[in-house]
C-alpha positions as CSV (number, residue, x, y, z in Angstrom):
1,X,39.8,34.8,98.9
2,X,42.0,36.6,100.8
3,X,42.4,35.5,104.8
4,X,40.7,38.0,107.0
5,X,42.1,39.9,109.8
6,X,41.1,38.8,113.2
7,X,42.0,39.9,116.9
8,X,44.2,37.2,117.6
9,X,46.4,37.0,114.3
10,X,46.8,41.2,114.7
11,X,47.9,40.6,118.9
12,X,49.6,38.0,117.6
13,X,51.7,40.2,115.1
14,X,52.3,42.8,118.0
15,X,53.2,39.9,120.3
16,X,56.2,39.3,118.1
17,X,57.3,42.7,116.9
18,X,56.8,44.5,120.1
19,X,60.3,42.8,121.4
20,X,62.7,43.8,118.4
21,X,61.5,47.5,118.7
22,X,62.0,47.7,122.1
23,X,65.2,46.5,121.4
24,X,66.1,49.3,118.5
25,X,64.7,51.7,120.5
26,X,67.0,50.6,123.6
27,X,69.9,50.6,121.3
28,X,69.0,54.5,119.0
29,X,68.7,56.1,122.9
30,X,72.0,54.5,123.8
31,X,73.7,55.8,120.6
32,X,72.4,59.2,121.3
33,X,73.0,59.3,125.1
34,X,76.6,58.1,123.9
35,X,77.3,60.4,121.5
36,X,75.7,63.4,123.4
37,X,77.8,62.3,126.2
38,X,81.0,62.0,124.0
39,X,80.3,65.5,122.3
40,X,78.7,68.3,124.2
41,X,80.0,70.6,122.1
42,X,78.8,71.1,118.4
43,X,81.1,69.5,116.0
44,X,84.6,71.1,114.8
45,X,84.7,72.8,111.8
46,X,84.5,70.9,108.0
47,X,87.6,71.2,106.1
48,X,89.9,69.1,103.8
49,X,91.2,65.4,104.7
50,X,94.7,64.8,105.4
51,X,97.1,62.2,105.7
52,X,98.0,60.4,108.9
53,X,100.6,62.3,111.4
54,X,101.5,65.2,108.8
55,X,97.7,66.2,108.4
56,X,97.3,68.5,105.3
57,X,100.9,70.1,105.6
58,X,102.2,68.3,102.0
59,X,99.0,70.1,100.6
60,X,99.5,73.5,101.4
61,X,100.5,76.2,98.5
62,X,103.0,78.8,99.3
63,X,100.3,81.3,98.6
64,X,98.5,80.7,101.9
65,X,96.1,84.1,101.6
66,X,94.5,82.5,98.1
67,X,95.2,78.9,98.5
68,X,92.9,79.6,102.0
69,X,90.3,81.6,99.8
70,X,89.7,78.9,97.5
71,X,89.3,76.3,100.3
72,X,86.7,78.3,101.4
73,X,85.1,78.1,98.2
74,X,84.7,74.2,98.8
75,X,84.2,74.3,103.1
76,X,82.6,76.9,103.5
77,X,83.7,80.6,105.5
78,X,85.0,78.6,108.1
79,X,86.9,75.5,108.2
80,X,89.5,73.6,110.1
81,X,93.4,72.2,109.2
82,X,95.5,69.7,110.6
83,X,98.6,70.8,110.1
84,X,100.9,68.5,111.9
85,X,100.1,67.9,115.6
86,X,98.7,71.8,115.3
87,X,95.2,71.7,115.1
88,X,94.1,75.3,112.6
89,X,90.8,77.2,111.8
90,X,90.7,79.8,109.0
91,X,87.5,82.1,109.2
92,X,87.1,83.8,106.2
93,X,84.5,86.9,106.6
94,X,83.5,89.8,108.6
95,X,80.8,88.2,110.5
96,X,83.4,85.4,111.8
97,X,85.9,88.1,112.2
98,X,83.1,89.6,114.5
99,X,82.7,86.9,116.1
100,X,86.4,86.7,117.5
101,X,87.9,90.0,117.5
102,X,84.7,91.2,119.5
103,X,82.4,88.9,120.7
104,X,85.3,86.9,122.1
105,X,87.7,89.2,122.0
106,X,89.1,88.5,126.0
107,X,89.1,84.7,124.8
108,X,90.9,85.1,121.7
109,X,93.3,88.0,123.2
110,X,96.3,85.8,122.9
111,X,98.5,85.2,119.7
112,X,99.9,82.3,118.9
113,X,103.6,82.4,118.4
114,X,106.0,81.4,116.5
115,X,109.5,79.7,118.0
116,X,111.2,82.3,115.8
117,X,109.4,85.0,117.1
118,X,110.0,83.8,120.7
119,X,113.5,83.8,120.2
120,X,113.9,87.7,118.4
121,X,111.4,89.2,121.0
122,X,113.7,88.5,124.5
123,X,111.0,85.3,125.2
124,X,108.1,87.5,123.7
125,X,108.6,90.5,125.7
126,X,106.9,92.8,123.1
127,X,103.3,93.9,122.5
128,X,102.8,91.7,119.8
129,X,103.6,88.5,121.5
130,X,102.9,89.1,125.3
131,X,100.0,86.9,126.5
132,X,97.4,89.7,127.3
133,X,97.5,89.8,131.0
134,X,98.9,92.5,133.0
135,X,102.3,92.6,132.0
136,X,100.4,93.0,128.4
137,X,98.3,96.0,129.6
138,X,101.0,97.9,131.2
139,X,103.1,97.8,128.1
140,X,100.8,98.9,125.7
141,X,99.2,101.9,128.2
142,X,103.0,102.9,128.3
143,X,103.3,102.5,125.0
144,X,100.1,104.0,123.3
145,X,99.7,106.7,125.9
146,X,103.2,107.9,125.9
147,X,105.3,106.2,122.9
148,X,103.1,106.6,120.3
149,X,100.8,109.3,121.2
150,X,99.6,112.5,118.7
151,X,101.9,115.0,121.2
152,X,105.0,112.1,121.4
153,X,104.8,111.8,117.1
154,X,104.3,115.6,116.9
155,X,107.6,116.1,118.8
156,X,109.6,113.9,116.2
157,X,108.1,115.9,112.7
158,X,111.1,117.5,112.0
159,X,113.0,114.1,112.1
160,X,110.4,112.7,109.8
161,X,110.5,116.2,107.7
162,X,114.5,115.8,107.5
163,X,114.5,112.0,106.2
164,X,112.0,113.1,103.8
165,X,113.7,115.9,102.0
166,X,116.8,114.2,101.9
167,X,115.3,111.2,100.0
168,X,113.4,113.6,97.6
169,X,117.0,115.2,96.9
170,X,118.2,112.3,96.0
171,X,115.7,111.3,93.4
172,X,115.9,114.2,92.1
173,X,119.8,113.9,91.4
174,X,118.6,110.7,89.3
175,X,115.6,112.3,88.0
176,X,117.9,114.6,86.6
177,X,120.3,111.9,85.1
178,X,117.5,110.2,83.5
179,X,118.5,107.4,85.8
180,X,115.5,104.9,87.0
181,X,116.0,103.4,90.9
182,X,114.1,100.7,92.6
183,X,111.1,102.5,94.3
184,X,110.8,100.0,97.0
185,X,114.3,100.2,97.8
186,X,114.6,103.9,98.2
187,X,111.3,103.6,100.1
188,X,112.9,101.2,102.6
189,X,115.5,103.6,103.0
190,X,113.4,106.2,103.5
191,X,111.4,104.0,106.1
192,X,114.5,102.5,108.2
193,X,116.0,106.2,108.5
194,X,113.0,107.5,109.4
195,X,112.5,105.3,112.0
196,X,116.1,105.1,113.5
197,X,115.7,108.6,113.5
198,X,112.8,108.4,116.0
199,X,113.9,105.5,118.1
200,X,117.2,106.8,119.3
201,X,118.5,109.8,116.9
202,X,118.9,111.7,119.8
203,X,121.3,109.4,121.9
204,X,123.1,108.0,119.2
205,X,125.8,110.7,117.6
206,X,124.7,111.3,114.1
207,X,128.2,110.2,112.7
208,X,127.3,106.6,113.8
209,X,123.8,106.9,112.6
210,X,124.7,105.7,108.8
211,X,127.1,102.5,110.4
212,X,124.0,101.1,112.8
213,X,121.6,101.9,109.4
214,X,123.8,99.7,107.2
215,X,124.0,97.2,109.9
216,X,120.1,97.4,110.4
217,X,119.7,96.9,106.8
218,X,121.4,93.3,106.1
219,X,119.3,92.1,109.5
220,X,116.1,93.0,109.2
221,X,115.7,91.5,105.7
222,X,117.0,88.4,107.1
223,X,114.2,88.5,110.4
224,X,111.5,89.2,108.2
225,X,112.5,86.1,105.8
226,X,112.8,83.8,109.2
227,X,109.9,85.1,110.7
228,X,107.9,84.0,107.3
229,X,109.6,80.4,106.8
230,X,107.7,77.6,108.1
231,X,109.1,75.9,111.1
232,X,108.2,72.0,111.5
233,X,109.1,72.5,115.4
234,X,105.9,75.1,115.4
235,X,103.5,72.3,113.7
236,X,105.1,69.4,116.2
237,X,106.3,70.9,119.5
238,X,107.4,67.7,120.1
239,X,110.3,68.3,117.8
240,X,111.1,71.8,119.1
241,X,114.6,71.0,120.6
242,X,116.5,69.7,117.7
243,X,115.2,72.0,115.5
244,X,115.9,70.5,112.6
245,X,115.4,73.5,109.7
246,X,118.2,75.4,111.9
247,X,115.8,78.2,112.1
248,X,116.0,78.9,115.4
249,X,119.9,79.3,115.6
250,X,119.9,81.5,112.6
251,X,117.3,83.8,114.2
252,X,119.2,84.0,117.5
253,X,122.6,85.0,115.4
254,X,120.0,87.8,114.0
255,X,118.9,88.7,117.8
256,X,122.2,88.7,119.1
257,X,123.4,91.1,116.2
258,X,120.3,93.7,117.1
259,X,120.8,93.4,120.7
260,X,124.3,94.3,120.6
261,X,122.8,97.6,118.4
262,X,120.5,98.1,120.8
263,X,122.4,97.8,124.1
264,X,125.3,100.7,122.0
265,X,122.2,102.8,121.6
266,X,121.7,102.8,125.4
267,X,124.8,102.7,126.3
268,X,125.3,106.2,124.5
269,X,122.6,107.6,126.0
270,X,123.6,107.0,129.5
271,X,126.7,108.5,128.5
272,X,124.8,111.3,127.6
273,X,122.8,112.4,130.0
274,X,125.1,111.8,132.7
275,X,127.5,114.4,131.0
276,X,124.9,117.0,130.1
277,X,122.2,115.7,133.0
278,X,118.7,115.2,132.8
279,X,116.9,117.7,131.5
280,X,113.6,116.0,131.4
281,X,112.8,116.5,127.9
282,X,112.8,113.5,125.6
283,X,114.6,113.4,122.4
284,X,113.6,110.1,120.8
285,X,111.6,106.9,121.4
286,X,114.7,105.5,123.9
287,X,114.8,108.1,126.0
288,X,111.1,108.1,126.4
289,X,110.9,104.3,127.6
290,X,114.1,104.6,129.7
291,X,112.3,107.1,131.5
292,X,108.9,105.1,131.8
293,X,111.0,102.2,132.7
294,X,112.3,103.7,135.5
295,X,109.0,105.3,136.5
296,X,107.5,102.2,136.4
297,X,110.0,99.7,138.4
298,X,108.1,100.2,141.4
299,X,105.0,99.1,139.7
300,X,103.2,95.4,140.2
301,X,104.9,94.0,137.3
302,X,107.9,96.7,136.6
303,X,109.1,97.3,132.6
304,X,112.7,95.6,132.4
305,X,115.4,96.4,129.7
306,X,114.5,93.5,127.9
307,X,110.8,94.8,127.6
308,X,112.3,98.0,126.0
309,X,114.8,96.4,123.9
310,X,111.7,94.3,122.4
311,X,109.4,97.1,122.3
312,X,112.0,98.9,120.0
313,X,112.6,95.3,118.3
314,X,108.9,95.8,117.1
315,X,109.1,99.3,116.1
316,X,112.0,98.6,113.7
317,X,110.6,95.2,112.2
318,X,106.8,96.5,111.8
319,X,107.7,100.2,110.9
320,X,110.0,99.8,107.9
321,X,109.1,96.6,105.4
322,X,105.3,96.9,106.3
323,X,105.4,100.5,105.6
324,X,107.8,100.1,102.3
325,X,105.3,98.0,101.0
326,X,102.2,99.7,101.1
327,X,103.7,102.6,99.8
328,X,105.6,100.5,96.8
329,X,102.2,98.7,96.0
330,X,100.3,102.1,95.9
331,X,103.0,103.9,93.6
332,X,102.4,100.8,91.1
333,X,98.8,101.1,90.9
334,X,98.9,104.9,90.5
335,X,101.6,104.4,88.0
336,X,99.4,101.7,86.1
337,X,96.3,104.1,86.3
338,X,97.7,107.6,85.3
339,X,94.1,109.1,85.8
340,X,94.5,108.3,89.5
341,X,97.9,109.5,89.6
342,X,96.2,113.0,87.9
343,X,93.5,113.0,90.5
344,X,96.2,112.4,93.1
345,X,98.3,115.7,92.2
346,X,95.3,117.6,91.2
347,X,94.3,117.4,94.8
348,X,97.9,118.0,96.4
349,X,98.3,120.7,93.7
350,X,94.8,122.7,95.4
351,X,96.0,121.9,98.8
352,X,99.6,122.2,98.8
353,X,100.6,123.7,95.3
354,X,103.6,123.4,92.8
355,X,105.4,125.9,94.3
356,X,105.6,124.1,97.8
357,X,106.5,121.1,99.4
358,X,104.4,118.8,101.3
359,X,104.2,119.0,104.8
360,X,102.2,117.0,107.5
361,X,99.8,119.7,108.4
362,X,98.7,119.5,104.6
363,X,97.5,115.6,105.2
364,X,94.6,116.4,107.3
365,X,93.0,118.4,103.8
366,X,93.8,115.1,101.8
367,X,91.4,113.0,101.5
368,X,92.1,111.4,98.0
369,X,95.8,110.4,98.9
370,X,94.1,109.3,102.2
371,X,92.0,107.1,100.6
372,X,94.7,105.9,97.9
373,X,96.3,104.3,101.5
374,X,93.0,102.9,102.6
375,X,92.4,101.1,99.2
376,X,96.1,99.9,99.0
377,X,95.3,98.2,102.4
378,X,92.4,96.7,101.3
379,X,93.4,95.2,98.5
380,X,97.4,94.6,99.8
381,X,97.0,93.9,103.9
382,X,100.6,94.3,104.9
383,X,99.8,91.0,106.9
384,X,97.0,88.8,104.7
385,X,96.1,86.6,107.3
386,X,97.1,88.5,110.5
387,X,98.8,87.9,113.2
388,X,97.2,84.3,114.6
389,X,95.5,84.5,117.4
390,X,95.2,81.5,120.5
391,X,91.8,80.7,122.3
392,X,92.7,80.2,125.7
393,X,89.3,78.5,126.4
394,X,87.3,76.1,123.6
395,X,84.9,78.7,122.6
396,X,82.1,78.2,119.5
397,X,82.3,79.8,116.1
398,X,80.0,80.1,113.2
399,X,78.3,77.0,115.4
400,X,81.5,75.2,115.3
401,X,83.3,74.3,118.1
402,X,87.3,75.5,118.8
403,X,89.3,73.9,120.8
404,X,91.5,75.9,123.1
405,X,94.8,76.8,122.1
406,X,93.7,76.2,118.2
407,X,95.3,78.7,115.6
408,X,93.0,80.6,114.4
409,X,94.1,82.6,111.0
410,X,91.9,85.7,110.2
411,X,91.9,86.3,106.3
412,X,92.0,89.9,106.2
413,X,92.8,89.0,101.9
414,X,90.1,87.2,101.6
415,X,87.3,89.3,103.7
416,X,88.7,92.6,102.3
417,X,87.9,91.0,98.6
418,X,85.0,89.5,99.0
419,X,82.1,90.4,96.0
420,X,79.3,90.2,98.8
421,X,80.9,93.0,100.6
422,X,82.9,95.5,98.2
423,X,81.4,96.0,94.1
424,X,84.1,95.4,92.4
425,X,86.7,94.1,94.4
426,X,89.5,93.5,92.8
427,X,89.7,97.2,91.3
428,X,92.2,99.5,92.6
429,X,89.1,102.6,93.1
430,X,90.5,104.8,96.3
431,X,87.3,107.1,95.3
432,X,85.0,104.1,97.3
433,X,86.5,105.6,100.5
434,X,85.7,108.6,99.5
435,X,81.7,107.6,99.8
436,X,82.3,105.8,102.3
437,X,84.1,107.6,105.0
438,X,82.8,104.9,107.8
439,X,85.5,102.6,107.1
440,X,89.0,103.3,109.1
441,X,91.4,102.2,110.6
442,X,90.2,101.5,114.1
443,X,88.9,97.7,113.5
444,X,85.3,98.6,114.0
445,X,84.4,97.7,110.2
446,X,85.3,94.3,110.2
447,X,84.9,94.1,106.5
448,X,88.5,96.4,106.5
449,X,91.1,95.0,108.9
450,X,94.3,95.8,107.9
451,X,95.5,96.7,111.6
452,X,93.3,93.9,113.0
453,X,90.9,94.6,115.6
454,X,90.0,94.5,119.6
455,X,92.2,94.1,122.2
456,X,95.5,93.4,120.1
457,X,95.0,95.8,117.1
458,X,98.1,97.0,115.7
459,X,99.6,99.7,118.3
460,X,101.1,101.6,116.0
461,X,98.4,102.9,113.9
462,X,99.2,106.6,114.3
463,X,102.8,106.3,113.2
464,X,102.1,103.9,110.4
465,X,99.3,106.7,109.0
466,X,102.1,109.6,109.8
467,X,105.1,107.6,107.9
468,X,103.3,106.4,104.8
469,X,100.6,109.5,103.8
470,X,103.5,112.2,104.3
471,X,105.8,109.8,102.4
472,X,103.0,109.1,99.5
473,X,102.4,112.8,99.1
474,X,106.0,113.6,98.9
475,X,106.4,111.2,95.9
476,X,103.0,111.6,93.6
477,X,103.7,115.7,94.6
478,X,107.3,115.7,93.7
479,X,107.4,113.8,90.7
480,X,105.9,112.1,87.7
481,X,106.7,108.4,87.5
482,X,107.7,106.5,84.2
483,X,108.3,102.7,84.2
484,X,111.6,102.6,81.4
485,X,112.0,100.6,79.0
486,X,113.1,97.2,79.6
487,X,111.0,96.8,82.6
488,X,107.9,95.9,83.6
489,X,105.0,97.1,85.7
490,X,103.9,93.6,87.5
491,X,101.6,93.5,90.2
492,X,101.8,90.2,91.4
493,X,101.9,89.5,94.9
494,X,104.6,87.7,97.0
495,X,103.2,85.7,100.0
496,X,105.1,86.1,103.2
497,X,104.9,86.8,106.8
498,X,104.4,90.8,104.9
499,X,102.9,90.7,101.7
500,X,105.1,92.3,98.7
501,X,105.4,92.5,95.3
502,X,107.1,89.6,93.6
503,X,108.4,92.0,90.9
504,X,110.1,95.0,92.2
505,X,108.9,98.6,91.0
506,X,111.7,100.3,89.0
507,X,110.9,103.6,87.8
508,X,112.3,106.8,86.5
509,X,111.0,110.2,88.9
510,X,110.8,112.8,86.5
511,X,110.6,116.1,88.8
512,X,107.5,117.8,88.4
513,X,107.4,121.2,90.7
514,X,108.1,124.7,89.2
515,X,111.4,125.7,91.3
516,X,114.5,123.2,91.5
517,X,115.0,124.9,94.9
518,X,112.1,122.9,96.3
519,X,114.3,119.9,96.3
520,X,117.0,121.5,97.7
């Protein structure tokens, strides 16, 4: 028979269990008051285990805009790196992108920078690099409203319009000697002229032009390889001082050669105007911000030489290899897909036709080729992952928490490839701007962010449009492209602080308009 149950065996039972739970529960409320007192916050970001001190630095692949997308494939759309002492978070879609480029934007207004960087830009005296503040502010104001407005760019056409036709006179010498040239090279050309042109082709004499162009040349390639190297002294500041990579010292022997360029380009132009005066009217992108920086040196926090030497510093780094490139990777893809290439003239041939040349005013009545340079964007970002930007307060994200002064890397690759977004994404179709004439270039679609977004989007959106649709008109107008034989048409992309192709585009320009005198 079983024992049966009475009053005093259950108070018994009670009697002797009621101590231990009192004790667990003591002990689970001290856990929780301990841990909600250690972590008020939600908890960091998931993301990959490292090793001790170095983090997950040995892990990373050269590739950084893929090897990111697939660890988002195992952590999720946002996720967190240790690389080095340098704590990083990679967000990889458009509602994260949202999140900080918008919701946060003031918190998240700063970049992070690079020692290299520090060291080209005078200190980071440019708009990319300033901390946003109000030495920030005034820069860009001067800049955007004066610099790089629609009447300032309208004022330079003809020096756009005179790089142009020279370049398409020259491949048409080797279109007519059946000689092939390297379409990104001519491009860059095209793009460092053009731009020397606007920054001071009016205070430099034009017989000195070609010597500061070849000078230009060997430098820039050598900033934009520095500026994409990774720097141990940037993932362990600690370490800064002996710079141990040499990086630093090789990008001040690249700063001191452009500031000596840059301080003959003023030079000359003092000499100018005090010979022939002031007239008031502005010839170039120089004489425009030596005349704001004089206006403004009576101001709260006055525009110095320095600020204009870096602003111009920008101008030439972002305004020729990030241009070259988007053109290059657009001429491949039109090349591999001759039906685009069709659609592409058909439409220049209605607007502009074979007996003409392309001109700016024609661009506006585009909107194929204009959507051949959306498409190239959004599949090719000039700058994958962005420029990092720097929370200057811990802030939360996707329900994560950032620490301040985390880097945060925005995958503009990843977000403008993503199969929940865009149907097919990784088809070259510039026809999907076409029905969908939302998406821009103003960083209000954060599923297309090519120039970034908020507060520090790219500054020099206008010009960028300007330089590479009247350039990518000129070419698929002018001529018909063949690759020749012996070389390839390889689309694989080269990972770097800009993205490029790995393989060079080499192709023949076989002229294409119905008077030689057009290229003249």
């Amino acid at each position: 028979m079983s024992p049966i149950s009475t009053p005093f065996t259950d108070n018994t039972l009670l009697m002797n269990v009621k101590p231990y739970a009192i004790l667990v529960l003591i002990a689970t409320l001290l856990i929780l008051w301990y841990r909600f007192k250690r972590s008020p916050h939600p908890p960091l970001p998931p993301g990959p285990r490292g090793l001790p001190i170095v983090g997950n630095l040995p892990f990373l692949d050269p590739n950084l805009h893929t090897y990111f997308t697939n660890l988002a494939q195992s952590h999720g759309p946002i996720y967190k790196l240790n690389l080095g002492s340098k704590l990083t978070v990679v967000v990889n879609t458009p509602a994260l992108a949202r999140e900080i480029l918008k919701d946060q934007d003031i918190n998240f207004s700063n970049h992070d920078v690079p020692l290299t960087a520090r060291t080209l830009t005078y200190g980071g005296l440019d708009l990319v690099w300033l901390p946003y503040g109000a030495e920030w502010r005034i820069l860009r104001k001067v800049c955007v409203l004066k610099l790089l407005s629609r009447k300032t760019l309208d004022s330079f056409y003809e020096l756009r319009r005179k790089e142009i036709r020279e370049r398409t006179r020259y491949l048409y010498q080797k279109g007519q000697e059946e000689s092939p040239v390297n379409v990104g090279e001519q491009i860059f050309l095209t793009m460092m002229n053009l731009t020397m042109n606007m920054l001071w082709g009016g205070s430099v004499k034009a017989e000195e032009m070609e010597s500061v162009g070849t000078e230009f040349k060997g430098v820039i390639s050598e900033i934009t390889r520095l500026l994409g190297e990774p720097n141990i002294s940037d993932f362990f500041p600690m370490l800064a001082r002996f710079d141990l990579q040499g990086l630093v010292k090789k990008m001040h022997v690249c700063a001191r050669e452009v500031d000596a360029i840059l301080d003959r380009a003023i030079e000359q132009m003092q000499r100018l105007r005090s010979r022939d005066g002031d007239d008031g009217e502005c010839k170039d992108f120089l004489q425009h911000l030596m005349k704001l920086k004089e206006q403004e040196a009576d101001s709260e926090v006055p525009i110095t030489v320095n600020h204009v030497k870096a602003v111009l510093m920008d101008m030439v780094v972002g305004g020729t290899d990030t241009s070259t490139n988007t053109i290059e990777f657009a001429m491949a893809e039109l090349i591999r897909s001759p039906e685009l290439m069709k659609r592409a003239q058909q439409e220049l041939e209605e607007v502009v036709g074979k007996d003409n040349i392309v001109e700016e005013s024609h661009i506006a009545r585009l909107p194929y080729v204009v959507a051949i340079m959306k498409e190239t964007l959004r599949l090719y970002p000039t700058i994958p992952l962005l420029v990092p930007h720097r929370p200057t307060e811990t802030a939360v994200v996707g329900g994560y928490t950032v620490p301040k002064n985390t880097k945060i890397f925005i995958n503009a690759w990843s977000i403008q490839r993503d199969p929940n977004v865009w149907e097919n994404p990784t088809e070259f179709r510039p026809e999907r701007f076409l029905d969908d004439k939302s998406c821009d270039f103003n960083g209000t679609d954060y599923r297309f962010l090519p120039f970034g977004s908020g507060r520090r989007i790219c500054a020099g959106i206008a010009l960028a449009e300007r330089m590479v649709l009247y350039t990518l008109a000129t070419l698929v107008h002018s001529f018909e492209w063949k690759i020749p034989e012996g070389h390839v048409l390889d689309l694989e992309e080269k990972f770097g602080i800009v993205l490029k192709l790995k393989t060079p585009l080499v192709a023949l320009p076989v002229p294409r308009l119905s008077n030689s005198n057009l290229y003249l």
